[in-house]
N, C-alpha and C positions, 0 to 999 in steps of 0.2 A: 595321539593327535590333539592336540590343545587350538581353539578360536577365542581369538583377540574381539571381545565382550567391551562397548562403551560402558566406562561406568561415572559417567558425568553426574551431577546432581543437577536436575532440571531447574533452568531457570522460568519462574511464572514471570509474567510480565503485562504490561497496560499500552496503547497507544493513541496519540492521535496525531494529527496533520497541520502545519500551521495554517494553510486557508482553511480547512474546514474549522479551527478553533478560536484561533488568537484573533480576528478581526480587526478591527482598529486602523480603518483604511486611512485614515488621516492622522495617524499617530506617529509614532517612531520613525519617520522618513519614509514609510514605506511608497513606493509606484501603483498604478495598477499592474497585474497581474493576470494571466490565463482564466484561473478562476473568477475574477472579480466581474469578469466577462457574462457571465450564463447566467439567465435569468431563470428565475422560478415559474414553471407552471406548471396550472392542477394536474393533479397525477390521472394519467393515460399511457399506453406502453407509446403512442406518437411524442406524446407531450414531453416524456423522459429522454426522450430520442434528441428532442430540438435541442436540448440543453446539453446536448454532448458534440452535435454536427454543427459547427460555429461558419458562418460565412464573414468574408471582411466586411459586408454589410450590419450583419447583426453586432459585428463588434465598434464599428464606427457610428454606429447608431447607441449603443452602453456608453463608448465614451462622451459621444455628441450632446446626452440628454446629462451628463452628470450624475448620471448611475439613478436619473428619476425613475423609481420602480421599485421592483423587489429582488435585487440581489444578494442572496442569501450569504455568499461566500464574504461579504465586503463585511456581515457581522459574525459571523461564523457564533460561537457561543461566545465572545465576548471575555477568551484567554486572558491577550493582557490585560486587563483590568483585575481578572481574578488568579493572576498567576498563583501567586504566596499563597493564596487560600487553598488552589486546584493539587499543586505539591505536599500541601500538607496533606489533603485528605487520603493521597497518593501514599506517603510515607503510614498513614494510617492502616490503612488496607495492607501496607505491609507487601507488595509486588518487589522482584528482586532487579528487576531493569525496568527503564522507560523508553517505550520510544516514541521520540518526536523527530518534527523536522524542521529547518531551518525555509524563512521565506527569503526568497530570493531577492523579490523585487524590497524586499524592508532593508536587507543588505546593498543592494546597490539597484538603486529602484527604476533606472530602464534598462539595465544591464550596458550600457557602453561606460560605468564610471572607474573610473583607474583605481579610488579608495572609495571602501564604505563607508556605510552612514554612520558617524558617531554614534546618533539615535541606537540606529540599529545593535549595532558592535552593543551599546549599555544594555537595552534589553536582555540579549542573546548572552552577554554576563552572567546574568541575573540570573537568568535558566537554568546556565549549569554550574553553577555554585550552589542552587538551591536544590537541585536534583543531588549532587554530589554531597550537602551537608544531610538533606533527607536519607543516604546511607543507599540510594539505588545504582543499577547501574547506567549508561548511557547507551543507549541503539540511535544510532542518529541519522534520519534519509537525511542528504543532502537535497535532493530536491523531489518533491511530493505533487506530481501531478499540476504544477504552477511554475513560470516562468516568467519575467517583466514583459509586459505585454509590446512595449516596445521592440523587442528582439525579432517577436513575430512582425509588426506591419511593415519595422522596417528592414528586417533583415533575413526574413523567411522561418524565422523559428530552426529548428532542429534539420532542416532541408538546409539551411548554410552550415558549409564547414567552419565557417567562421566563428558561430555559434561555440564549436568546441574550444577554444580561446575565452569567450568571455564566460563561460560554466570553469575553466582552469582558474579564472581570478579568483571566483566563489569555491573554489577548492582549496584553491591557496593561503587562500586566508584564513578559512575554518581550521585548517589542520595547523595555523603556525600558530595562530591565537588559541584554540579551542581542546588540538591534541590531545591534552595530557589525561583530560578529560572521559574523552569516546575511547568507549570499550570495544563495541559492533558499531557498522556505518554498511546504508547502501549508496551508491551512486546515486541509483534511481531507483523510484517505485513504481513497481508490478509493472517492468519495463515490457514485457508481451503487450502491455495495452497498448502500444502503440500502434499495434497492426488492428486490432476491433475495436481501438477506443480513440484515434489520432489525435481528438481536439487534446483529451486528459493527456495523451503519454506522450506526446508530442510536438504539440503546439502548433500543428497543420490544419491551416483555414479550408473549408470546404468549398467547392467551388458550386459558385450557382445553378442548382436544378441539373449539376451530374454527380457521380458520386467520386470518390478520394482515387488519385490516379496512384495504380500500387506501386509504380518504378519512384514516386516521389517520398511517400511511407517506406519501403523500404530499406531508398537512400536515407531516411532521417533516421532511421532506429539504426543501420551502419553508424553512422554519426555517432549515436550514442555509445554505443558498442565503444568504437572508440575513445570515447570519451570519459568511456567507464576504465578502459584499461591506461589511459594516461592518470587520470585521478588515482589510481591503486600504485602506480609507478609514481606517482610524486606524494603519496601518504605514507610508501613505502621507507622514503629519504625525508622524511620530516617527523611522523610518527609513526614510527615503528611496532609499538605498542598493538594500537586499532586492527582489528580486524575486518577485513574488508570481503563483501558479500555480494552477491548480485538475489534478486528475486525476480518470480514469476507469479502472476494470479494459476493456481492448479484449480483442476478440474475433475481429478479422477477420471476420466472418459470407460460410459459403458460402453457397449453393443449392444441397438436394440431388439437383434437376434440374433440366432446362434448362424445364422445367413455367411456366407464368404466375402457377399457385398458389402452387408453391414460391417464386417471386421475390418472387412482390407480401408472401408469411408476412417472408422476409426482409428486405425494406425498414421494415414492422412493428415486428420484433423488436430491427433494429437503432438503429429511430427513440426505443423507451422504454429499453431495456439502455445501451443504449451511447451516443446522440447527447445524450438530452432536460438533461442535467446540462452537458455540453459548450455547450450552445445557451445556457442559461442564464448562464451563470458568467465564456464567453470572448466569445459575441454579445452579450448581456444583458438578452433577454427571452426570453419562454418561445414556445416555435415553435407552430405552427397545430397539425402534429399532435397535440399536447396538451389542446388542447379535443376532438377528437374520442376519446381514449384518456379521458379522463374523463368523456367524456359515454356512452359505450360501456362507461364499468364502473360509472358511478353514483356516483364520485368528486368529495364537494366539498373545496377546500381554501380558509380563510379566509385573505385577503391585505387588507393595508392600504393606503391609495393609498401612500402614500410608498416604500411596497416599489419600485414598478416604475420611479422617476428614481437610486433607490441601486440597482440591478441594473445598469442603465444606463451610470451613470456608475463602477464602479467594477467594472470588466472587469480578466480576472488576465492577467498578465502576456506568461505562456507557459503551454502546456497541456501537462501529463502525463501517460503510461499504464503503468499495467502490462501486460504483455506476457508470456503463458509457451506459449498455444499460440492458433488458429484452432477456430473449431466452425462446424458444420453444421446448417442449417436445413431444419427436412420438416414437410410435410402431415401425411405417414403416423404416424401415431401409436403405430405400429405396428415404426418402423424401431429398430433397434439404437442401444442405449445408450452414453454411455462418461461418464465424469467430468471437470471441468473446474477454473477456479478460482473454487468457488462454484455453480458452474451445472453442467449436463449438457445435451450435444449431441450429436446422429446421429454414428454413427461416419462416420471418412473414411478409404474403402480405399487411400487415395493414400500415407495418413500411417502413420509408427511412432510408439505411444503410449508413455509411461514405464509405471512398475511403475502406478502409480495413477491410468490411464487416459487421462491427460491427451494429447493429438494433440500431435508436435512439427512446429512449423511455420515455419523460419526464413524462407523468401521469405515468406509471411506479415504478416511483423514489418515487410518494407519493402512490402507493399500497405498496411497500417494504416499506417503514417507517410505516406505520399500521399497516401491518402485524408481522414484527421487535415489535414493541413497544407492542401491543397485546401480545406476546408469553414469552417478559423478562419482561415489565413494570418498565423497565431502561429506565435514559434518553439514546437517541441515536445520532450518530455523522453521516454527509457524510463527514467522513474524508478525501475521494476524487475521483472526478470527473471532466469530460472535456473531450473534444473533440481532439482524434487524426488528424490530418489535416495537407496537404502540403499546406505552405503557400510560396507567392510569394512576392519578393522585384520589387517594381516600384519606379522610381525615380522623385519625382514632386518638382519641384522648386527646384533642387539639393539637395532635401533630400529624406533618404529614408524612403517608407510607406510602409506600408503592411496591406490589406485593406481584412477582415478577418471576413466581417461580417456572414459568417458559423459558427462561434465560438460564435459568439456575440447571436445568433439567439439561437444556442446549451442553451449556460448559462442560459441567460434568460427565456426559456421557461421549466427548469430545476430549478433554483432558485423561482419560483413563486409556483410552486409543492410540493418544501419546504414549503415557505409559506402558502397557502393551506393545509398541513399535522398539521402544525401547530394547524390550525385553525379547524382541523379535533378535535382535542385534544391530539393530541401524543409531547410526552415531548423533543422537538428536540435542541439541542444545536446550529447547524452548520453548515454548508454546506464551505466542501476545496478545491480550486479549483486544481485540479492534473497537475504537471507541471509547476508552475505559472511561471517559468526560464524555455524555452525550455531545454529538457535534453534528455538523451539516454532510447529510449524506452525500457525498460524490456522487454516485449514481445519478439522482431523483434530486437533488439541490432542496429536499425535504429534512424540516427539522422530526418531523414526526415520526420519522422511521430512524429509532434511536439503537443502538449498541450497549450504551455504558450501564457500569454499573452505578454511576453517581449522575443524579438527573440533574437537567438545567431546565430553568423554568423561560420556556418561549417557543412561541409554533412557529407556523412557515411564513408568517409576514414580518415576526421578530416581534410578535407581541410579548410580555413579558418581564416579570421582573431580573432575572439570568441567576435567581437565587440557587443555589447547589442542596442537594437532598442524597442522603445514601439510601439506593434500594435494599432490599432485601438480597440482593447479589451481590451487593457490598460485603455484606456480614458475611456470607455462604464464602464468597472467593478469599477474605480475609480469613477464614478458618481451613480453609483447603490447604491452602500457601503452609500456614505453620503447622498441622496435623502432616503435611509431606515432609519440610525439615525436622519436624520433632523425630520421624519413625527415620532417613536418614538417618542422621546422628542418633541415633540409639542403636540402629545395624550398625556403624562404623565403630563404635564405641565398643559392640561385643565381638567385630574384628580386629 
């Protein structure tokens, strides 16, 4: 009996997002955007909420004032400016891929323009030729939680089919200009959020004082869905090369008892959260649970026959997830709270939480990759992960450190998990570390709750100089990366 054993060399890797990084809202052509939309406020689990459940009020009131306030995302850390700088320190640290992602509205900044912006097109140059000379590889979302804000007031965001058309121009162009380039690409990011996060994964306005009608959620993640399989069919005939992915935010889902309730809530919770976009996107029809989860909430979605031979036939490649902790599923409705990414789940007495509740759960990380790989028998990516944390500046021998071994402890006992899954048998490409340039948390629109291992100097109002400093995770992940290929090649070499 012989089993077919991956034996890929894992790829480490860095990312970030272009609203939460590059900033520069009056720069390279860019529009407003989805993001540029949500303002900052002090952090409360309400307060986090407002900045995600967007009404066309609150966004016509962002655009009305001229963004008078504190919109975090419109500086994000202040990317362009420090491109050349952010990539070198990248090439430094020595990571074997990067991912970022393209902004939409910098490309064609309310989304109805037939070509992009020159601006932009130069920028977006720049990136990957410097990424490419820095010797990395490319993971490229196409679109990261941000959309021309335009598309939504005037055209319903991801609720229009029409929508899928002007996401094909920004497909189209990236792959005829960009291809040669991208190694890995998603369509979308942590495309599940669309159903628990709509503003981010979707660009559906909330309506006044009720909550998101779910036949209209949905019909827009259909839409996606769609739009994710015509993007892979026309990258397919342009660039060949790219490998194309779909991701989910994962969750590990416990049981908070060994209860039949509790199991059968989690099998549930896990089949709409977490699987039903997986089903879709890497099997290529929609699973049985689906009629019942629709028929049980009243949910119609309009679909075209043609939709279900292009769902089909045009399955991604390899599957991604974000990964930062496990959550817990209860009956009780009654059980204790904690926060997640995006979501909130029963506390787990087993786990230690970071400052902002989140469960750390690194055996976790290798039950979701088994379970993941089990259910697609695709290779699979942790397109990204990392540890939210206030980190602190001290000043030793007049320079500054920031001494962050929480992060350090995070990664590592995280990236061994990987390894281990590995070794389990599952087909794992990579492990991305999320953040790897502090940036503006999605969540919380909070600079203070940082990921990276390279600090930028600026809190939540953009105070700041946006000066770059390597932590102490800098050094640890730099020597991680090269102590894994040195012991590779040295097995390879005695085989």
């Amino acid at each position: 009996m012989s089993f077919k054993v991956p034996k890929r060399t894992l790829l480490w890797g860095g990312a970030t997002s272009a609203s939460q990084y590059e900033g520069g809202p009056d720069m390279v052509g860019k529009g407003p955007d989805t993001q540029d939309v949500r303002p900052f406020r002090p952090r409360t689990s309400k307060a986090t909420t407002e900045t995600r459940l967007l009404t066309k009020r609150m966004v016509e009131e962002a655009l009305g004032s001229g963004f008078d306030g504190n919109y975090p995302f419109r500086r994000g850390t202040e990317g362009i400016s420090h491109c050349e700088e952010d990539i070198g320190l990248l090439k430094e640290l020595g990571i074997d891929i990067y991912r970022f992602s393209i902004s939409w509205a910098r490309l064609y900044p309310t989304g109805h323009e037939n070509n992009p912006s020159p601006e932009g097109v130069a920028y977006y140059d720049k990136v990957f030729q410097l990424v490419r000379k820095a010797g990395m590889q490319v993971f490229l979302t196409l679109t990261h939680y941000a959309m021309p804000i335009d598309l939504v007031l005037s055209d319903g965001g991801w609720l229009n089919r029409a929508t899928i058309d002007a996401y094909l121009r920004l497909a189209q162009f990236v792959f005829s200009r960009w291809g040669e380039y991208i190694n890995y690409y998603l369509p979308f990011n942590e495309i599940n959020a669309g159903y628990f996060s709509p503003w981010n994964g979707i660009g559906l306005l909330k309506p006044e004082n009720a909550p998101y009608d779910l036949s209209e959620v949905f019909q827009s993640l259909h839409n996606q869905f769609v739009a994710s399989a015509r993007v892979i069919q026309l990258q397919r005939s342009i660039a060949p090369r790219c490998k194309s992915g779909c991701m989910v935010a994962d969750f590990c889902y416990y049981a908070n008892t060994p209860s039949p309730e509790d199991n059968l809530r989690l099998v549930q919770d896990e089949q709409i959260n977490q699987w039903f976009a997986v089903d879709v996107l890497a099997r290529g029809y929609y699973p049985s649970y689906a009629k019942r989860f629709f028929d049980k909430n009243g949910i119609t979605v309009m679909m075209e026959n043609e939709d279900f031979d292009l769902l089909a036939n045009n399955t991604c490649d390899f599957v991604g997830i974000s990964y930062y902790q496990s959550s817990v599923v209860s009956c009780d409705e009654n059980s204790p709270q904690t926060a997640g990414n995006l979501v909130c789940s029963t506390v787990n007495p087993y786990l230690q939480a970071s400052e902002w509740g989140w469960q750390i759960d690194p055996v976790g990380l290798r039950t979701a990759l088994n379970t993941l790989y089990d259910r697609v028998e695709k290779p699979v990516f942790v397109v990204e992960g990392g540890l939210g944390a206030r980190d602190r500046i001290e000043i030793e021998d007049g320079e500054k450190r920031i001494h962050d071994q929480y992060r350090i402890d995070y990664l590592s006992q995280h990236l061994k998990q990987v390894i281990k899954a590995q070794n389990d048998g599952v087909d794992v490409l990579g492990y991305i570390v999320w953040g790897i340039i502090d940036i503006v948390s999605a969540g919380s629109c909070e600079m203070e709750k940082r990921y990276g291992v390279i600090y930028v100097d600026a809190d939540n109002e953009g105070n700041g100089s946006y000066e770059r400093t390597r932590k102490d995770s800098f050094w640890w992940y730099k020597s991680f990366i090269q102590d894994y290929h040195r012991k590779k090649k040295s097995a390879s070499e005695k085989r």
